[in-house]
C-alpha positions as CSV (number, residue, x, y, z in Angstrom):
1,X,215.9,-79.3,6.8
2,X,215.3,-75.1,7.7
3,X,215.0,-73.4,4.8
4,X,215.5,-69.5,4.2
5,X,214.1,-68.5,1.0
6,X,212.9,-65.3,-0.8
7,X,209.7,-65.8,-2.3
8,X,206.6,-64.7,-3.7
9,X,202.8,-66.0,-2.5
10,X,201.1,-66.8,-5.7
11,X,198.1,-69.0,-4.1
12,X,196.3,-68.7,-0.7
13,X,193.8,-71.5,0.5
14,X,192.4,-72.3,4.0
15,X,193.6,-75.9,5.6
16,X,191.4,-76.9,8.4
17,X,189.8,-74.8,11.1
18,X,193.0,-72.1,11.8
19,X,195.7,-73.0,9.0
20,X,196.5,-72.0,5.4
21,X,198.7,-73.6,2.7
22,X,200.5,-71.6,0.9
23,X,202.6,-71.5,-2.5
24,X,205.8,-69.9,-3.1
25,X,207.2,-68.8,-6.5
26,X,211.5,-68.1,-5.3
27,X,214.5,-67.8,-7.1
28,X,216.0,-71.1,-6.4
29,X,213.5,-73.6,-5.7
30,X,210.5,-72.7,-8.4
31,X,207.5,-73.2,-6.4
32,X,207.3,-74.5,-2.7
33,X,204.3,-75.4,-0.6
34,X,204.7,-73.7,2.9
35,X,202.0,-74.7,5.8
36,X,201.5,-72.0,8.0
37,X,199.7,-72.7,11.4
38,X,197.1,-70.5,12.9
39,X,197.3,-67.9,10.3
40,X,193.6,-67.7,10.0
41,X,193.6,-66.3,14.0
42,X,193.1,-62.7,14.3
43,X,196.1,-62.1,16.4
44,X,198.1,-64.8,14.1
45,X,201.7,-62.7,13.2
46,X,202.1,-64.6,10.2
47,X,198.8,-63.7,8.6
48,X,200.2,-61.3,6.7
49,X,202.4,-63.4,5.0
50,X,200.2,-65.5,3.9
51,X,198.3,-62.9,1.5
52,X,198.4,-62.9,-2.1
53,X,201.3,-60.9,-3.8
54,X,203.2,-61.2,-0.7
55,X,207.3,-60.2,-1.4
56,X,209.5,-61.4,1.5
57,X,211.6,-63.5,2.9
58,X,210.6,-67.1,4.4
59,X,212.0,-69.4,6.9
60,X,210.7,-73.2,7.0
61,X,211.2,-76.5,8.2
62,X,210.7,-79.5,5.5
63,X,211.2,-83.1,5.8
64,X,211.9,-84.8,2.7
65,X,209.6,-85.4,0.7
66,X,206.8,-83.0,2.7
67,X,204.9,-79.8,2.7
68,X,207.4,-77.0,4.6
69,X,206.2,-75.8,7.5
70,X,206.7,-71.6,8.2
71,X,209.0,-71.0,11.2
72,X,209.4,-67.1,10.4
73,X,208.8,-64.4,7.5
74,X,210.1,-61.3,7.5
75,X,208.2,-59.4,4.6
76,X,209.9,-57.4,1.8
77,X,206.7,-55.8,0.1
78,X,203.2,-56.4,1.2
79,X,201.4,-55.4,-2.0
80,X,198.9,-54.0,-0.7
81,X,197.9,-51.7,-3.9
82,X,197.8,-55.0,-5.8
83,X,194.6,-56.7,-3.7
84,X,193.1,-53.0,-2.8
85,X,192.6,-51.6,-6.7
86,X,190.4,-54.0,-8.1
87,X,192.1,-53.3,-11.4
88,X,195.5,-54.5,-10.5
89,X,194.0,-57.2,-8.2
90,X,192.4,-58.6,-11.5
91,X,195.7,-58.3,-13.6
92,X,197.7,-59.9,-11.0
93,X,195.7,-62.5,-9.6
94,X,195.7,-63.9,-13.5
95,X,199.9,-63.7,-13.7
96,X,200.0,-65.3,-10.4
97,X,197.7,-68.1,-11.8
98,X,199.1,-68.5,-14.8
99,X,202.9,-68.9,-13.0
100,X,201.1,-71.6,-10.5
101,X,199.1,-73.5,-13.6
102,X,201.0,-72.8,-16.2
103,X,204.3,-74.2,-14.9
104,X,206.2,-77.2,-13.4
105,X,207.8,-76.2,-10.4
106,X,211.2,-76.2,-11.3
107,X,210.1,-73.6,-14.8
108,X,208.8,-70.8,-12.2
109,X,212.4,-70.4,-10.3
110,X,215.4,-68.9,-12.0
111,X,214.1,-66.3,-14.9
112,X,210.3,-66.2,-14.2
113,X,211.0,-65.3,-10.4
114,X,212.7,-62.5,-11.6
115,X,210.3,-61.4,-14.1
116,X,207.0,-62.2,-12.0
117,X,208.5,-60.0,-9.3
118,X,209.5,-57.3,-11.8
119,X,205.8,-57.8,-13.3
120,X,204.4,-56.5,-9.9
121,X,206.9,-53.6,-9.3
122,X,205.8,-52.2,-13.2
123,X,202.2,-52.5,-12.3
124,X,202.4,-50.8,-9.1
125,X,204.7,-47.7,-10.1
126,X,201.8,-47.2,-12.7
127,X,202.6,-48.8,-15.6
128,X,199.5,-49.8,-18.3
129,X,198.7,-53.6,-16.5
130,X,196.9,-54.5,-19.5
131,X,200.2,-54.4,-21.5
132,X,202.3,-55.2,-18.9
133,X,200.2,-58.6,-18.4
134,X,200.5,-59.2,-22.2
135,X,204.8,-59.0,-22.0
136,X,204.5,-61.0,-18.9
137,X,202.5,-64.1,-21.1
138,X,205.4,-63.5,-23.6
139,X,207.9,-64.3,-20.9
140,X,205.6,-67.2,-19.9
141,X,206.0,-68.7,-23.7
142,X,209.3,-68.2,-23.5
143,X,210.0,-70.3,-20.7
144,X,207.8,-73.6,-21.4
145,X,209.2,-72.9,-25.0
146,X,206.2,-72.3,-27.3
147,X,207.4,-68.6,-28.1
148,X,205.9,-67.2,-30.9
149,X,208.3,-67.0,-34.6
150,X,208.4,-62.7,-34.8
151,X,210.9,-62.1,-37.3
152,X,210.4,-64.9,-39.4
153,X,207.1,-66.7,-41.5
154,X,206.0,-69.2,-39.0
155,X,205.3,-71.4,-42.4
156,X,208.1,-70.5,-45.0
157,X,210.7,-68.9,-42.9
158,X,211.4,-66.0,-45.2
159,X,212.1,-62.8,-43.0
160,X,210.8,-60.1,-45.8
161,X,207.2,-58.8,-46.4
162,X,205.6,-60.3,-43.1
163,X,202.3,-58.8,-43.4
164,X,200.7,-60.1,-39.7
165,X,201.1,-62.7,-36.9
166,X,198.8,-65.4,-36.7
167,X,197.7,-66.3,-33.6
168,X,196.8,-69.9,-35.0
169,X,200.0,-71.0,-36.7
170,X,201.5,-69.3,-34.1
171,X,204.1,-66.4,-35.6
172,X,204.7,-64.0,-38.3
173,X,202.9,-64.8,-41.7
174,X,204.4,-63.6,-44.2
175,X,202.4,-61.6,-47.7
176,X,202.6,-65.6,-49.9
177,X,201.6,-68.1,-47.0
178,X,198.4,-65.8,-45.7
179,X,196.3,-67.8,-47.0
180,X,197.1,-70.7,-44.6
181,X,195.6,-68.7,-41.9
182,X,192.1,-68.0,-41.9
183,X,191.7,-64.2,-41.6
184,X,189.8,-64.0,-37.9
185,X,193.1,-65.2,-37.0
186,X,195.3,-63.0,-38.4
187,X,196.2,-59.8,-36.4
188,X,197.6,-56.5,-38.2
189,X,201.4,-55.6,-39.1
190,X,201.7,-53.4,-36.1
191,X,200.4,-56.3,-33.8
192,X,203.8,-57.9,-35.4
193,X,205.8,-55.4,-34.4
194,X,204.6,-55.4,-30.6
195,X,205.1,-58.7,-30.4
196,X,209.0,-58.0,-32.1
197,X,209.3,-55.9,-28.7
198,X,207.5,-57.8,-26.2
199,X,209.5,-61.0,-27.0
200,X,212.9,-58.7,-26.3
201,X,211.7,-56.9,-23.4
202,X,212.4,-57.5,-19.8
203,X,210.7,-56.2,-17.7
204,X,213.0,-55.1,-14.8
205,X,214.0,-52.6,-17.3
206,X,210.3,-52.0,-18.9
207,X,210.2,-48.4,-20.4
208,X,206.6,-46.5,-20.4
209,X,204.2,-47.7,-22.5
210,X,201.1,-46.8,-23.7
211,X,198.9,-47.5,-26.3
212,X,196.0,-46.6,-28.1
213,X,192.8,-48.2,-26.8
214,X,192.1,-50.1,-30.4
215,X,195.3,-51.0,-31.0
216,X,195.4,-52.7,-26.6
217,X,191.4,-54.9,-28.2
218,X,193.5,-55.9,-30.7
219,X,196.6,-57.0,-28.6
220,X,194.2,-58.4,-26.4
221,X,192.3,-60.5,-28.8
222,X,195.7,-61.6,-30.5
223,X,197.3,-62.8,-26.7
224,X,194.3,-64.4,-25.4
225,X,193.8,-66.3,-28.5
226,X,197.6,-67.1,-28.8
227,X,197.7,-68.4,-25.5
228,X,194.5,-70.7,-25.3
229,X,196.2,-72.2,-28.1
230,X,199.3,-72.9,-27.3
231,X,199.3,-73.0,-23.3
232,X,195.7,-74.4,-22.9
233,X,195.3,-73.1,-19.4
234,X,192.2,-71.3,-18.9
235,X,192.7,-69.4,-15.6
236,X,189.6,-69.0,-13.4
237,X,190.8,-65.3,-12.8
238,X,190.5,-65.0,-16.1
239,X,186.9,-64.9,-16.2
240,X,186.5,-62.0,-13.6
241,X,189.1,-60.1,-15.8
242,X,186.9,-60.6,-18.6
243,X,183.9,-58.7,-16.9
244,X,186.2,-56.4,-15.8
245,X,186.7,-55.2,-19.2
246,X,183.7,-56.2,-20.8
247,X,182.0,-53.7,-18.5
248,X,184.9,-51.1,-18.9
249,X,186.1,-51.3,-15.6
250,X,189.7,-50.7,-15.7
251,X,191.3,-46.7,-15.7
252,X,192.1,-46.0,-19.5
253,X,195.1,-43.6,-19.8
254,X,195.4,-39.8,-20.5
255,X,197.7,-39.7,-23.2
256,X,198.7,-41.9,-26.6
257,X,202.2,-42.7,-27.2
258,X,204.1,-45.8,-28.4
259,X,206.0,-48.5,-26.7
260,X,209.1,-46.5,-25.7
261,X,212.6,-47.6,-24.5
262,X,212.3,-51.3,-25.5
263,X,214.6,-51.5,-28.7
264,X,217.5,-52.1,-26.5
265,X,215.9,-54.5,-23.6
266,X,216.6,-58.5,-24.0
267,X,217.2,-60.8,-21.2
């Protein structure tokens, strides 16, 4: 059966001497495996489609049961920024791992499409990828359903004085139950009230955000330790990431302001 289908290249990788395989977050299928012949060849006119962050639109053949195979693409956006600044490469490379690991293939069509494509748009018109990336997990959670509990005590469920989130339990802890969460695993009231916005956000309608650089270690600590948790995929991008900001590598911005624009934003 042909196939024409908008889609999203989220992993690359060589298949014998001339070929590569690639994978396809769209809309309506979730994730597709496309061959595409001869795209390693220098004079190859799919080539292009084939690299990572690739936007367009894609025309296979697949039997049943079998890997497609790419008849034509016509491409929508390239990407280019995202693999050329190593900053964004590192903060996109992780999303796009995280959608092909962290997800059956029927979880990344529908919503995460959307929002993976909406992800890359925010990033490249210049919004803060660290934060960005964090919202984007939050979607993630969303969708394989271990969201976090924001306005509520992830132990007693009582909605007043919730002093922090633990990252543990896995939601709000409110001023009584936190002492059922050891304290490295607490993170602060405002951390709380990010994650009150993130989980509302979406990001085709993202506002600008920035944030101070203590209060992004402290996000940061909160949503890598949230998600090793409770999504257990450790993405091999993530490690370059890591030594990206270990070693400071990633633009900080000019000016401090809060998240702005996001009371309003659900999906």
């Amino acid at each position: 059966m042909l196939y024409r289908i908008e889609g999203i290249v989220i992993r690359s990788m060589d298949y014998g001497e001339g070929n590569k395989i690639i994978t396809l977050c769209t809309k309506s299928h979730g994730k597709v495996g496309v061959l595409v012949r001869g795209a390693k060849k220098v004079r190859s006119r799919h080539g292009a489609a084939t690299q990572l962050f690739t936007f367009g639109e894609y025309v296979f053949f697949r039997g049943m049961g079998s890997i497609g195979t790419l008849n034509a693409c016509e491409i929508t956006e390239p990407n280019h920024m995202l693999r050329e600044q190593l900053h964004l490469a590192a903060y996109a490379s992780y999303v796009v791992e995280l959608v092909d690991r962290g997800l059956q293939d029927e979880e990344a069509g529908g919503a995460m499409f959307d929002q993976l494509l909406a992800y890359m748009r925010a990033i490249r018109a210049g919004k803060d990828a660290q934060v960005t990336t964090h919202i984007f997990e939050m979607k993630l959670c969303q969708a394989v359903g271990v969201a976090p509990s924001v306005d509520s005590c992830v132990v007693c469920g009582r909605t007043d004085e919730l002093s922090g989130f633990g990252w543990r339990l896995g939601g709000a802890i409110c001023s009584r139950c936190r002492p059922r969460e050891h304290s490295r695993y607490i993170c602060s009231g405002n951390i709380l009230k990010l994650m009150q916005v993130f989980i509302k956000t979406d990001l085709r309608r993202l506002g600008d955000i920035t944030l101070k650089q203590e209060t992004k270690l402290q996000l940061r600590d909160c949503m890598r330790g949230y998600m090793d948790t409770h999504i257990g995929v450790r993405c091999k991008s993530l490690q370059f990431l890591e030594q990206m900001e270990k070693y400071d590598l990633a633009p900080l911005p000019s000016v401090d302001k809060a998240v702005e624009d996001q009371g309003e934003n659900s999906e």
